[in-house]
Structure formats: C-alpha cells, structure tokens
KELODO-403849 format. One record per residue (C-alpha): x, z, y; residue number from 1. Coordinates in nm, 3 decimals. Each point is the difference from the previous one (the first is absolute). Layout:
// residues N
{c1 = X&c3 = Z&c2 = Y&seq = NUM}
...
This chain:
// residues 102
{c1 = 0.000&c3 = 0.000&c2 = 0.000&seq = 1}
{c1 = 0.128&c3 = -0.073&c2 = 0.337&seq = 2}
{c1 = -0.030&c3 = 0.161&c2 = 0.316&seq = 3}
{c1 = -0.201&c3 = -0.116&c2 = 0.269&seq = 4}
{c1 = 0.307&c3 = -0.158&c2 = 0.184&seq = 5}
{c1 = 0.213&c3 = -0.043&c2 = -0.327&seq = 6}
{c1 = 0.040&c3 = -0.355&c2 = -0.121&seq = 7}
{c1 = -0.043&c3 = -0.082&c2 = -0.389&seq = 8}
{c1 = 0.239&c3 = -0.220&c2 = -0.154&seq = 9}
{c1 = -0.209&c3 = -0.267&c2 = -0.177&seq = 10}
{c1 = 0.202&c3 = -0.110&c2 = -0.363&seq = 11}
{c1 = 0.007&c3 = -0.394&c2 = 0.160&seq = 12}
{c1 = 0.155&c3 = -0.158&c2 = 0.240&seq = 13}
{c1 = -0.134&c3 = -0.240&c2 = 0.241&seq = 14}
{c1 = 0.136&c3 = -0.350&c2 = 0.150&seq = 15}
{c1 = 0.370&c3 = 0.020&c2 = 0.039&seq = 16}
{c1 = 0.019&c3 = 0.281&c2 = -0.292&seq = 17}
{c1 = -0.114&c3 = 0.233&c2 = 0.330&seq = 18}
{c1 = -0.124&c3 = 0.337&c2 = -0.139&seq = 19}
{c1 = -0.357&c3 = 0.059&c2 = 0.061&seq = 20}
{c1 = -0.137&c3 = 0.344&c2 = 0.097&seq = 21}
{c1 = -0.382&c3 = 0.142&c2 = -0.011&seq = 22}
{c1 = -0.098&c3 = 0.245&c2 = 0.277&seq = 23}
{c1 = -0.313&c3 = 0.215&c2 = -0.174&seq = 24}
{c1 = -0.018&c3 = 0.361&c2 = -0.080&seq = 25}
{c1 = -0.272&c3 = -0.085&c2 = -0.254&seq = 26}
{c1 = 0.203&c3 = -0.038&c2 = -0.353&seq = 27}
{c1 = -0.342&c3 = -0.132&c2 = -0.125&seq = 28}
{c1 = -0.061&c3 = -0.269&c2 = 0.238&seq = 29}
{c1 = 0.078&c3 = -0.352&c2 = -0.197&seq = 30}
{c1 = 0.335&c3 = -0.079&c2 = 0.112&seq = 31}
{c1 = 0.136&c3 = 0.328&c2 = -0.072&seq = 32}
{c1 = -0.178&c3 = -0.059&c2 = -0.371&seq = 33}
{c1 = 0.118&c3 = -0.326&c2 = -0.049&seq = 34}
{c1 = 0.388&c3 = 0.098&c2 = 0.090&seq = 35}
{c1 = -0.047&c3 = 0.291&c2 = -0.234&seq = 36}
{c1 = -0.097&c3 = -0.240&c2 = -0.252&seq = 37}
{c1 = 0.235&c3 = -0.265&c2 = 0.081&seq = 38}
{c1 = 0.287&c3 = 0.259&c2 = -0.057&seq = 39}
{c1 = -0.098&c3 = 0.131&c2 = -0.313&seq = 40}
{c1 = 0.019&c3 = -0.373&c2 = -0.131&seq = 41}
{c1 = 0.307&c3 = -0.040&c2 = 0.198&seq = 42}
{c1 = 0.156&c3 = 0.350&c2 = -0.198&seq = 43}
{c1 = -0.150&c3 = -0.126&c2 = -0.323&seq = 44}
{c1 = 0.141&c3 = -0.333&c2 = 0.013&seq = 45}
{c1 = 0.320&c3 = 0.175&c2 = 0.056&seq = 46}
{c1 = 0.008&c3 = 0.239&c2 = -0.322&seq = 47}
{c1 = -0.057&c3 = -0.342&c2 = -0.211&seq = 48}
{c1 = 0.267&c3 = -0.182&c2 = 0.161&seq = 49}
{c1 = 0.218&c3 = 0.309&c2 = -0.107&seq = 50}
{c1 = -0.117&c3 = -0.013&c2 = -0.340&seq = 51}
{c1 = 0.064&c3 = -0.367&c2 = 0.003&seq = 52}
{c1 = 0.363&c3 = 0.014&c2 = 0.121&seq = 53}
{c1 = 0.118&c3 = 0.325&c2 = -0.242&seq = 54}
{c1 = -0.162&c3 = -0.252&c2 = -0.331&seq = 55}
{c1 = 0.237&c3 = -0.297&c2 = 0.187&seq = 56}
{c1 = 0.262&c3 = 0.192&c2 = 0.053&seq = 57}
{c1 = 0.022&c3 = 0.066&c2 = -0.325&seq = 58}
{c1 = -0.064&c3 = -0.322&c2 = -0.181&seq = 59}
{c1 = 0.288&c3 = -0.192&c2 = -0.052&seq = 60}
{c1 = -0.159&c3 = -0.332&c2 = 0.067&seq = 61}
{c1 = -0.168&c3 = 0.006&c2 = 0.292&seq = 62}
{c1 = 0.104&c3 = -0.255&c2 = 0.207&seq = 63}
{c1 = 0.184&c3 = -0.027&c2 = 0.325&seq = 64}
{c1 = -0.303&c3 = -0.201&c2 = 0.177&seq = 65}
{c1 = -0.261&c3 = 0.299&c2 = -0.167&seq = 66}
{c1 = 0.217&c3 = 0.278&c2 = 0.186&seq = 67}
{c1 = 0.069&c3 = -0.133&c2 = 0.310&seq = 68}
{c1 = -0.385&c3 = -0.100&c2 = 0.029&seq = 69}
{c1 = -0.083&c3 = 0.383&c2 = -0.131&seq = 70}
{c1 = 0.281&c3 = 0.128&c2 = 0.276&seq = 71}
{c1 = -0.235&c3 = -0.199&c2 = 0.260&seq = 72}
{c1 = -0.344&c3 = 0.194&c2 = -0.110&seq = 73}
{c1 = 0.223&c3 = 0.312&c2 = -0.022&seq = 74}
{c1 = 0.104&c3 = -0.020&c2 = 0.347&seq = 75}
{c1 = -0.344&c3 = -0.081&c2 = 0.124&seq = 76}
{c1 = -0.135&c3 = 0.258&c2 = -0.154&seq = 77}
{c1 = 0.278&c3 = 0.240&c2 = 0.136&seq = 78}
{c1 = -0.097&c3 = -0.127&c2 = 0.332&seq = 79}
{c1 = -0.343&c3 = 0.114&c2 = -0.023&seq = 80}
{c1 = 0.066&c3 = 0.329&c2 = -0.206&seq = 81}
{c1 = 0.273&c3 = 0.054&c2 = 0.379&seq = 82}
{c1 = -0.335&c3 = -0.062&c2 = 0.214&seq = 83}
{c1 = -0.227&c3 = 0.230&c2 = -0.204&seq = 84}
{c1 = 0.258&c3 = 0.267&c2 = -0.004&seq = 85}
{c1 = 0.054&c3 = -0.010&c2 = 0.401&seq = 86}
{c1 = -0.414&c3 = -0.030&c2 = 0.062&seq = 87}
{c1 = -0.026&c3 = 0.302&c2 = -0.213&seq = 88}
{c1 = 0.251&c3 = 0.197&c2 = 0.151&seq = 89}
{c1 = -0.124&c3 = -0.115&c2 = 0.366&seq = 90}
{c1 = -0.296&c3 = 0.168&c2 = -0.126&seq = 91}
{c1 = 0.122&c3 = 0.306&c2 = -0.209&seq = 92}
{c1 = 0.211&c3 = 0.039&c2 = 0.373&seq = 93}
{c1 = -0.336&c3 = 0.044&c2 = 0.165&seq = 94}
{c1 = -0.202&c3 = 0.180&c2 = -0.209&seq = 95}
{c1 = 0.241&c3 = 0.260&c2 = -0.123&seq = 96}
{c1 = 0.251&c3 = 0.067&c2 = 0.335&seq = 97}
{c1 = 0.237&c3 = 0.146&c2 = -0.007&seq = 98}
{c1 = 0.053&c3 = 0.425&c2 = 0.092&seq = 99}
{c1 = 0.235&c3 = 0.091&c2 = 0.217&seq = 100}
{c1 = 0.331&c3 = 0.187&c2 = -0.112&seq = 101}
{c1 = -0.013&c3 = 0.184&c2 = 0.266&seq = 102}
C-alpha cells in the first residue's frame, strides 16, 4: 500500500523502457491489482527459469544456442525480479519507517 504522496513502482516499463509509477493509496483499486498480479507471474516465471537452468546446467548436451537463449529469459526475468524487489521495498519503506536510534 502506498501513501497518499508515495509513488508505486508498476512491474513494466513504458516507451523508452521508462519506469512507470501509480499514485493511489487504494491497494484494491485495479491497477494496484493488476501489478500485484503481474508480479506474481513475473516471480513465478522466474522460479521455472531457475529450475530450467539447474536441469541445463547439468545435462551434458545442451547446446550452446539452448543456453545462451535460456541466459536471455534468465536475465529478463532477473530484470523484473530487480523491479519487484525495489517497488516492494519503496513500499515496505513507507509502511513500516523507520524508529529513530535516538
């Protein structure tokens, strides 16, 4: 949930791979349920692609082309897991502040 003046970091990126941000305080307003949604595919997608590359890492014949292409998805897919992590901790930042040591 965000705070009224407390932009959301949306799991896509708009026209020039520009991040795109949703202002709402409403976590069930659609955007805000779509995004959620989008980045549990996005974090799904990932833990396959992990599975994937531990069984090709460890077959012997899997091909040059086969990794490099896997290596592509994985670094997609790192790319979004990065953009989830930093929207959640934007968010985890504002909801849970920090005390003061003092």
């Amino acid at each position: 949930m965000t705070t009224p003046n407390e932009l959301r970091l949306l799991p896509w990126s708009g026209p020039g791979d520009k991040p795109c941000y949703l202002s709402t305080d409403d976590p069930d307003s659609y955007m805000s349920r779509l995004a959620d949604k989008i980045e549990a595919v996005q974090l799904g997608t990932s833990r396959e692609l992990m599975e994937e590359a531990a069984e090709a890492l460890d077959n012997q014949e899997t091909s040059l082309d086969d990794m490099r292409h896997l290596v592509k998805e994985l670094t997609g897919a790192l790319r979004d897991v990065c953009r989830v992590a930093t929207s959640r901790g934007r968010l985890r930042a504002t909801s849970y502040p920090r005390e003061s040591a003092y």
